[in-house]
C-alpha positions, 0 to 999 in steps of 0.5 A, a space after each residue: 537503505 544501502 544498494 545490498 539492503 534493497 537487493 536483500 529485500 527483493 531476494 525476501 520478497 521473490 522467494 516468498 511470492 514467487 509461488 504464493 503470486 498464483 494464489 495470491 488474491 483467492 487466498 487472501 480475499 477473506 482476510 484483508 478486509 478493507 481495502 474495497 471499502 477505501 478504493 472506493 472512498 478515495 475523491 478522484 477528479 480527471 488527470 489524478 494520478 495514484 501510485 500504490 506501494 507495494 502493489 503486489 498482484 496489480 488487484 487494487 490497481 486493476 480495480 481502480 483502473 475500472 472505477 476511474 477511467 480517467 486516473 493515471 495509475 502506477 505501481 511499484 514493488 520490491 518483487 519482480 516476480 509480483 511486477 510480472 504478474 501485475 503487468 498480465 492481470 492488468 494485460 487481461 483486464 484490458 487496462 495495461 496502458 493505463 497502469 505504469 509498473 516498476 521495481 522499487 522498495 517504499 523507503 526509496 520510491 521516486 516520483 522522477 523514476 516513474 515519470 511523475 516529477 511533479 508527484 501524485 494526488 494520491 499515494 496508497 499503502 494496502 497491507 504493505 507496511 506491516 511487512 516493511 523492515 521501516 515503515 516509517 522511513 516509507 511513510 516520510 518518503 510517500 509523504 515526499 512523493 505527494 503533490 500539493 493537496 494530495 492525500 496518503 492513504 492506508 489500510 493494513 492489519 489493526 490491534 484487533 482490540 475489540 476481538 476475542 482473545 483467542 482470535 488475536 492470538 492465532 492471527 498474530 501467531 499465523 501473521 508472523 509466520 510470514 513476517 506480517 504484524 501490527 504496526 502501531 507506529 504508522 498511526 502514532 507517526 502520522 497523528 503525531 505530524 497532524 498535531 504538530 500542525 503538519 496536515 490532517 489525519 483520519 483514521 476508521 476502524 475496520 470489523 472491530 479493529 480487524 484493520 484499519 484505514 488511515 488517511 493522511 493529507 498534509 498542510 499545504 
């Protein structure tokens, strides 16, 4: 991703959240469901570190903050409007010093930029992907950014199959208004690593493929 490419996509994201991050999390807590569920599913041992890609309003943050007192938590995002309200939710919660906060897009994240040369034990995408213009290229460069044995997890918007109908076509046409839509090549590109011998691949259904959560961790 060129140097415009990345400002383009930070010019996208402030003007779409720079009112939308007031109500952000009370207008989205019935809808992105799973995310609870994989918070408090992930194996976390004293010294991990988390990085969550897109981390929007710090929620997720804040909230693994409090169930792992000993996880070093960081986060980036393509808004530094989100960035801003990240870091005072995290001032209210009392956990500002446990969570390290910076401006950056998935596709080009840096272990190094965030004081983590030698990566994270966990890297975490939570409704991110389905908005990125190349999800793939972020998934390669998570991949890159995990240390030995670390593990990628994913939770985003399914194919709602086993849905009625008429709901999957109001959501998708609703998803789309804000560039938000099923990404079915996440799972097809991280099953396809898993059966060349690459790692491992986990995946859960979510409220009748509402969503789904995707594990990835790679052969060391």
């Amino acid at each position: 991703m060129s140097i415009s490419s990345t400002a383009d996509v930070a010019s996208r994201m402030d003007r779409m959240y720079r009112y939308q991050r007031y109500i952000y999390d009370l207008s989205r807590k019935y809808f992105l469901l799973g995310r609870d569920r994989l918070l408090a599913s992930i194996p976390v041992k004293p010294g991990d570190a988390l990085l969550e890609v897109g981390s929007g309003t710090g929620r997720n943050l804040v909230a693994l903050a409090r169930l792992h007192p000993e996880l070093s938590l960081y986060g980036i995002d393509a808004s530094r409007a989100m960035i801003d309200t990240a870091s005072i939710a995290a001032r209210r919660a009392g956990v500002a010093g446990r969570i390290r906060l910076g401006f950056g897009v998935g596709e080009q994240a840096d272990a190094r930029n965030l004081g983590r040369p030698s990566g994270f034990d966990h890297v975490l995408f939570s409704y991110a992907l389905s908005m990125f213009d190349d999800p793939i290229s972020a998934l390669d460069r998570a991949i890159s950014l995990l240390a030995p044995g670390g593990t990628l997890y994913v939770v985003d918007f399914s194919d709602q199959r086993d849905l009625p109908p008429w709901f999957r076509r109001a959501l998708e046409a609703w998803l789309e208004r804000f560039g938000v839509r099923h990404r079915p090549e996440v799972a097809v590109h991280l099953r396809g690593l898993a059966s060349a011998g690459r790692g491992s691949f986990g995946f859960q259904s979510v409220a009748r493929r509402y969503a789904e959560i995707i594990t990835f961790r790679p052969a060391i």
